[in-house]
C-alpha positions in Angstrom: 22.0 -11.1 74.3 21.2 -7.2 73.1 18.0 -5.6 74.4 15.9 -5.7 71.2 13.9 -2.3 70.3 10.6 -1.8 68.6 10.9 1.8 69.0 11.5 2.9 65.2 9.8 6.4 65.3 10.7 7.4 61.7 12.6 6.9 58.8 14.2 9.8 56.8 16.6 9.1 54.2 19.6 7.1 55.7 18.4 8.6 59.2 16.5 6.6 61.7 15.2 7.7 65.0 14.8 4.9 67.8 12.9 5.7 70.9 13.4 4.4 74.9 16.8 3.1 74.2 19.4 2.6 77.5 22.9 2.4 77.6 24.0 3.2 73.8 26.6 5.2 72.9 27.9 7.3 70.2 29.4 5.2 67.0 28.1 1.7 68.4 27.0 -0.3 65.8 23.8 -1.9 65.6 21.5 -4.2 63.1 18.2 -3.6 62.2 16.0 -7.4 61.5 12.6 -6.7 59.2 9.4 -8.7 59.3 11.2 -10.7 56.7 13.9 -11.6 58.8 16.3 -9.9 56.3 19.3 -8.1 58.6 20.4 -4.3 57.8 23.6 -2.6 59.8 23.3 1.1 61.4 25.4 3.1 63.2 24.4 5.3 66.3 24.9 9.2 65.6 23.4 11.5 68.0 22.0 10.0 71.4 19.6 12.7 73.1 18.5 11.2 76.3 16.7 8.2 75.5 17.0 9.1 71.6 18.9 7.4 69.5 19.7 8.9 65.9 21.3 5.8 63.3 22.1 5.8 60.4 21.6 3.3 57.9 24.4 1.8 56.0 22.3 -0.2 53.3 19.2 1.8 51.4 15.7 2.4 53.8 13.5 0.9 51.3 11.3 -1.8 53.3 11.7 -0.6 56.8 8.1 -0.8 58.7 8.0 1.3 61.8 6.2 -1.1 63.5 7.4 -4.4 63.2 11.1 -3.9 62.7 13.3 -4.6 65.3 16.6 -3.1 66.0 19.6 -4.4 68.3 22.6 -2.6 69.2 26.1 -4.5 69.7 28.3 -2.8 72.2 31.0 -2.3 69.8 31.9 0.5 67.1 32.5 -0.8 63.2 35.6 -2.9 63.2 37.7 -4.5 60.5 39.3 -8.3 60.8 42.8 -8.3 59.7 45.4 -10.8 58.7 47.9 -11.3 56.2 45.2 -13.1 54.3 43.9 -9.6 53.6 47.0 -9.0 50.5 45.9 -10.2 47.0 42.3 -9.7 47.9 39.8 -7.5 47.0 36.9 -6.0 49.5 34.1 -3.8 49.6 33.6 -0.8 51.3 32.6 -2.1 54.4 35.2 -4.6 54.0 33.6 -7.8 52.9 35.4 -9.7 49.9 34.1 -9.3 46.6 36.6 -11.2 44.9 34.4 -14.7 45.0 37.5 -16.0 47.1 36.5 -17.5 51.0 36.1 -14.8 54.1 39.1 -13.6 55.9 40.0 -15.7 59.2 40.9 -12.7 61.2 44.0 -12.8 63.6 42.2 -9.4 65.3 39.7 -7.2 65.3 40.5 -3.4 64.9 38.5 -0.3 65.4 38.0 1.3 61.8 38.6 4.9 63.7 42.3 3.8 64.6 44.0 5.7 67.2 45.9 9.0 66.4 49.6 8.7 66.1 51.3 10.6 69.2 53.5 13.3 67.4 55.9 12.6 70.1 56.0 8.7 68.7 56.6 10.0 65.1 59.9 9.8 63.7 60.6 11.8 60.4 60.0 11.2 56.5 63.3 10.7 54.6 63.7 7.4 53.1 63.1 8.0 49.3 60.1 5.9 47.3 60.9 5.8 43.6 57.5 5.4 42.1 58.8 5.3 38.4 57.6 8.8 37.2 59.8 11.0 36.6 58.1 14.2 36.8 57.3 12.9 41.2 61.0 11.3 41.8 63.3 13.5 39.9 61.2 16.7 41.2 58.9 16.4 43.5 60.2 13.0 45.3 57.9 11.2 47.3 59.7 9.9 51.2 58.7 6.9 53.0 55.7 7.9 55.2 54.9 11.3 54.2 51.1 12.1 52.7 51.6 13.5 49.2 47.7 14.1 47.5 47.3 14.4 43.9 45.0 17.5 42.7 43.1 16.9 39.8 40.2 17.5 37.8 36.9 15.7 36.0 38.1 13.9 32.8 42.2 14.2 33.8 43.8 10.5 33.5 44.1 10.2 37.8 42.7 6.8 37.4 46.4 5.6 34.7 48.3 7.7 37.1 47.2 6.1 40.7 47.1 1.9 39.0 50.8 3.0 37.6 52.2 4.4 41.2 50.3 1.3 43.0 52.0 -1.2 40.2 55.9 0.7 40.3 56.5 2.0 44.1 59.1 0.3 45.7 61.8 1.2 48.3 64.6 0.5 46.9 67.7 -1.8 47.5 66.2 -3.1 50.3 64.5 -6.4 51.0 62.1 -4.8 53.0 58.2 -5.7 52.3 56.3 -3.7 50.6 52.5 -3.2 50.1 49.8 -1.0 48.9 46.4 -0.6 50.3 44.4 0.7 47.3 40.5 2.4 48.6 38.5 3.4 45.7 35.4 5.7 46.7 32.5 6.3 44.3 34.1 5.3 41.5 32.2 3.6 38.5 31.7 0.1 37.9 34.3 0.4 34.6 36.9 2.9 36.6 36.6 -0.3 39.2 37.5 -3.1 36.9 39.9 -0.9 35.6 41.7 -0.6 38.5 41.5 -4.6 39.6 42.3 -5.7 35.8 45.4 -3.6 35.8 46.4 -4.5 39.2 45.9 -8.4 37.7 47.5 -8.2 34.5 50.7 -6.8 36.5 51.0 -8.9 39.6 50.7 -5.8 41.6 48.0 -7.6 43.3 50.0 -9.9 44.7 51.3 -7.2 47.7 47.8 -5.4 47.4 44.4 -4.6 49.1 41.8 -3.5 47.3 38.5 -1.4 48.8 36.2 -0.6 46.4 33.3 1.3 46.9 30.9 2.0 44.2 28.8 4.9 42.7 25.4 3.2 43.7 27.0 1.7 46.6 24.9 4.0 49.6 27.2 7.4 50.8 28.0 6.1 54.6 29.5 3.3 53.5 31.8 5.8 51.6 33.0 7.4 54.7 33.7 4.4 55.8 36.2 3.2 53.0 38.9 5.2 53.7 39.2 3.9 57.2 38.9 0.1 56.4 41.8 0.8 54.2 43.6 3.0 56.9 42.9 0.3 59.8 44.1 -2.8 56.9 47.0 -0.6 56.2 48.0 0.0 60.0 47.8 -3.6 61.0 49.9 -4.4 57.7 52.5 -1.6 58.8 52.8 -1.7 62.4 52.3 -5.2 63.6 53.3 -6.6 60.3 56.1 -4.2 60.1 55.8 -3.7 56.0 56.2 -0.1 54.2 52.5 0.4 53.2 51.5 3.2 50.6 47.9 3.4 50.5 46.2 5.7 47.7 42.6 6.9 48.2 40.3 8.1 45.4 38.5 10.1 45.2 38.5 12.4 48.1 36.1 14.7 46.7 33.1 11.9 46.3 34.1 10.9 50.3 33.6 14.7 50.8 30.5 15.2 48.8 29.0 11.6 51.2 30.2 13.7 54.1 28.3 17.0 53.3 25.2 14.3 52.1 24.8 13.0 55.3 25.7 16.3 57.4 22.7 17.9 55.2 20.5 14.8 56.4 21.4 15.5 60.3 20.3 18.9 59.6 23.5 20.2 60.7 24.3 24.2 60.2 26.6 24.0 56.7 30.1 25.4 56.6 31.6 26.4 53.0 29.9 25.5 49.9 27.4 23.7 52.3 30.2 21.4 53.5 30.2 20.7 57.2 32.4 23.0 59.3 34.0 20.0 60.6 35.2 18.9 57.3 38.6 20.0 58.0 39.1 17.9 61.0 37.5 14.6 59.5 39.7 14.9 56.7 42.9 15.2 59.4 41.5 11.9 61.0 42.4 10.0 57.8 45.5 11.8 56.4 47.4 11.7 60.1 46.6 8.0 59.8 50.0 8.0 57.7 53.3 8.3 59.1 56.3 6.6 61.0 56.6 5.3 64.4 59.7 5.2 66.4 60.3 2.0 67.4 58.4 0.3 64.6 60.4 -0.7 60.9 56.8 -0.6 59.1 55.8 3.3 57.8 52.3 4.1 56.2 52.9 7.0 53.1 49.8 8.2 51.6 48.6 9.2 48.3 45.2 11.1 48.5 43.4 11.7 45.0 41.4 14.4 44.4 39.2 16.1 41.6 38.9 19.7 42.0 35.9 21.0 41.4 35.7 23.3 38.9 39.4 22.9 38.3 39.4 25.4 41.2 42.2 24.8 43.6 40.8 27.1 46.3 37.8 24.9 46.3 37.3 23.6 50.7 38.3 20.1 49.5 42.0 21.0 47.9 42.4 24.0 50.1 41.9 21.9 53.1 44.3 18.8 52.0 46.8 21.3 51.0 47.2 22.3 54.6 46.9 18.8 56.0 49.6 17.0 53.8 53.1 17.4 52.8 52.6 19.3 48.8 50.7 18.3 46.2 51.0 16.9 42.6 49.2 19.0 40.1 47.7 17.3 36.7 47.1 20.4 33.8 44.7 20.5 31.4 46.9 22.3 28.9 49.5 20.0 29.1 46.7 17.0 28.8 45.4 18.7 25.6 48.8 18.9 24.1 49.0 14.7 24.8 51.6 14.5 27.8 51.4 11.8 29.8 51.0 12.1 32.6 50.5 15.6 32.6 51.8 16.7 35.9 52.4 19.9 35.8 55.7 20.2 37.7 55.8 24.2 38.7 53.0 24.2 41.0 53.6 20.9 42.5 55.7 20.8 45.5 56.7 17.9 47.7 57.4 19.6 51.2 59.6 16.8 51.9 61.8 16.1 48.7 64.6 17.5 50.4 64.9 15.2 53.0 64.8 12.2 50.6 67.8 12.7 47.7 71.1 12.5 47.6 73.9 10.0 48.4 73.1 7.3 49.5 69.3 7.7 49.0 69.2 8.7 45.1 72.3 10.1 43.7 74.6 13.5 45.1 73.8 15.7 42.1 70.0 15.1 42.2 69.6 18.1 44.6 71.3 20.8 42.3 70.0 19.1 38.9 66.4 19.7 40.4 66.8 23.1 40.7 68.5 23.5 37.8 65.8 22.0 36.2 63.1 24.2 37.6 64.2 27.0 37.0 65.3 26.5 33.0 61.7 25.3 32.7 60.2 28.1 34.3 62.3 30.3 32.4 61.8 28.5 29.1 57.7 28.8 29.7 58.2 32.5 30.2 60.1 32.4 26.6 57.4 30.5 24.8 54.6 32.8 25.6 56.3 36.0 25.3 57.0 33.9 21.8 53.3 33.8 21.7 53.0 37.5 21.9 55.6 38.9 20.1 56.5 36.2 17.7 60.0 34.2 17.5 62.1 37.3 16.2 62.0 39.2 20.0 63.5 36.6 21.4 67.4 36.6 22.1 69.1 33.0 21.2 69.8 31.8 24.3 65.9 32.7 25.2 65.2 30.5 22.3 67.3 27.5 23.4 65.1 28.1 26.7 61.7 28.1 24.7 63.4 25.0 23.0 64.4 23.1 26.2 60.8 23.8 27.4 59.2 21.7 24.5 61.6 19.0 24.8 61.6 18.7 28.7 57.4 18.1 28.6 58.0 15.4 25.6 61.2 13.7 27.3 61.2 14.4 31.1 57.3 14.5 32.1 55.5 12.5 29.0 56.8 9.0 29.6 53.5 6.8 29.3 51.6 5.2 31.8 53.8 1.9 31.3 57.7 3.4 31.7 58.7 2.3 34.7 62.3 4.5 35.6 64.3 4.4 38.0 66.2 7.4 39.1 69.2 7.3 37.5 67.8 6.9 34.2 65.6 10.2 35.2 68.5 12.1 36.3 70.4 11.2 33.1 67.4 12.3 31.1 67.8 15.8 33.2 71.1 16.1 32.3 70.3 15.2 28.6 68.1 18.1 28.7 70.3 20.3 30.5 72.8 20.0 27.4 70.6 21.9 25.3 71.7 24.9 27.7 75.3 26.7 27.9 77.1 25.4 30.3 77.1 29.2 31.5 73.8 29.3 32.1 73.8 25.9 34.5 74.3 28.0 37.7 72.2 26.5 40.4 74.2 23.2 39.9 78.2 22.7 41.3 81.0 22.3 39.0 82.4 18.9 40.3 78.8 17.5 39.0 79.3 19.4 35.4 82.7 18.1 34.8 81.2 14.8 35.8 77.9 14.3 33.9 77.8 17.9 31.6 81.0 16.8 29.5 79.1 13.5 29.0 78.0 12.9 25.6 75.6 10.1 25.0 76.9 7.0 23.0 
């Protein structure tokens, strides 16, 4: 039975300091009983000697120093998992809140996980077709890698992360697939959004749900994303299933982790964020990956909102060196209705290379994507110097440019959060597009591939 401890000294915030303890250590979890016999969990923080510094996972309210008792339980926060876990949806702390029984669990696994050996890691390259064009045709997301979306306050993340849970697949394969969906701070609407949608589709058939709330107390918050990480590891590696797990929004985990680092009294780091931001937020995105040995992978989809709309904010600036590229959502191309508005020049998937071509997608998606690029880029360039200078200073083939511009954002990258295409139907689009051009100026892309698809007409 654990040694019981009357020891509270005081209560600030979600911070409790318990005197004369023995034997504790760092991360063990423990329970705090009241006078009414009501039960609270706590974690240990900081042991100083005989100190112990928890913190609180529910709200302080109704904690007397002196007759509250506390107990700690030899073992850090762990998650049960078992197959039972799919279809269901859990709290932050990983109780269900879907009215449906408790989970019988076949184990019990540490919510910190254990880091992958790099040496155990085999590489990203089997291609994920999540149904978007603007990610598979240009930015394509491969099996296992951790590919964050940046956005901002008021962009539609929420339409784009449901439609890449309900679409992702790997394709031709019978393999299983699953997504482990964590939602952190989110609103009580933005959470019934997500489980409605999820419903409506069946997507939640092959899905885990964590959802923590607004109002639900900030460690729990930081806790989320590892439930969802350790549900998703068990699912992948022992259950051997292709997993994509998406986790919004980083930002709100971050702003819980610079809450409770301000509440420890610890030195801040950049834009009062702790200095050990960047390492926390390793811990969860190294969480995704390959294994050799192993069928099951774990590919990741962090969502962010940029503060500010500022990219160079800690909490993009860090992910963008922890992960593989980023999708970028614009605000111009929101205001002018596409959707979704990824804005394809800044985004980058490190990996995209590694994931196209025969066999994987189709052999001309490699020299169409470049072709593409670079006619958009081009074509932007033309619309604002159209801007400045009005339609007569441009040249005609600068105007077919400016003209493939508009019709690649309505065609290519506005499809609706409901299109579901697979890549051949996005490539075709590309080369729809690519029609408006000479065939002159189609350089980047091999002439066996323009006498096959250029001379195509549609009919």
């Amino acid at each position: 039975m654990p040694k019981e401890y009357r020891t509270i000294q005081e209560v600030a915030g979600p911070l409790m300091l318990v005197r004369g303890v023995e034997g504790v250590t760092f991360n063990e979890l423990g329970e705090i009983e009241l006078a009414s016999g009501e039960k609270r969990r706590c974690k240990v923080l900081e042991i100083n000697g005989s100190d112990a510094l928890v913190q609180l996972f529910e709200s302080s309210t109704g904690i007397n120093l002196s007759n509250s008792r506390v107990r700690f339980l030899g073992r850090s926060m762990e998650l049960g998992v078992s197959e039972d876990m799919l279809s269901r949806v859990f709290d932050g702390l990983g109780r269900p809140i879907d009215g449906g029984p408790e989970i019988l669990p076949e184990k019990r696994m540490d919510i910190n996980g254990l880091p992958m050996n790099p040496a155990a890691r085999s590489y990203p390259q089997e291609f994920i077709q999540t149904g978007i064009s603007a990610i598979d045709g240009l930015n394509t997301l491969v099996r296992g890698q951790k590919l964050p979306i940046f956005s901002a306050s008021g962009l539609p993340h929420a339409q784009l992360a449901a439609q890449i849970a309900r679409q992702a697949k790997v394709r031709g394969t019978d393999e299983q697939f699953a997504v482990v969906f964590a939602a952190m701070g989110i609103t009580f609407e933005e959470s019934n959004f997500f489980i409605e949608s999820f419903r409506e589709t069946g997507a939640l058939d092959r899905a885990v749900l964590f959802i923590n709330l607004a109002n639900d107390p900030a460690v729990e918050r930081i806790a989320t994303p590892r439930m969802a990480l350790t549900a998703a590891e068990y699912l992948a590696f022992e259950k051997n299933m292709h997993v994509l797990v998406i986790l919004t929004d980083i930002t709100n985990y971050a702003d819980a982790l610079r809450e409770v680092s301000a509440a420890r009294k610890e030195v801040p780091g950049r834009r009062g964020y702790p200095g050990y931001m960047y390492t926390d937020l390793a811990s969860l995105y190294e969480r995704a990956g390959r294994q050799k040995g192993k069928t099951g992978s774990i590919t990741m989809i962090p969502i962010l909102t940029m503060p500010e709309d500022d990219k160079t904010h800690p909490i993009p600036d860090l992910t963008g060196y922890i992960t593989e590229g980023q999708i970028i959502l614009s605000r111009e191309l929101y205001r002018k209705g596409v959707t979704p508005p990824i804005d394809v020049l800044p985004s980058l998937s490190r990996l995209k290379d590694k994931g196209i071509g025969v066999g994987k997608t189709r052999a001309d998606h490699a020299n169409t994507m470049n072709q593409l690029f670079a006619a958009y880029s081009r074509g932007k360039d033309a619309k604002e110097l159209m801007v400045i200078l009005g339609e007569a200073a441009l040249t005609d083939i600068d105007k077919l440019y400016a003209k493939f511009a508009e019709a690649f954002e309505q065609e290519y990258v506005s499809q609706g959060y409901d299109a579901n295409r697979d890549i051949e139907e996005t490539l075709d689009i590309g080369w729809k597009l690519l029609r408006i051009l000479p065939r002159s100026e189609l350089k980047r892309i091999d002439d066996k591939f323009l006498d096959q698809y250029y001379g195509q007409q549609e009919g």
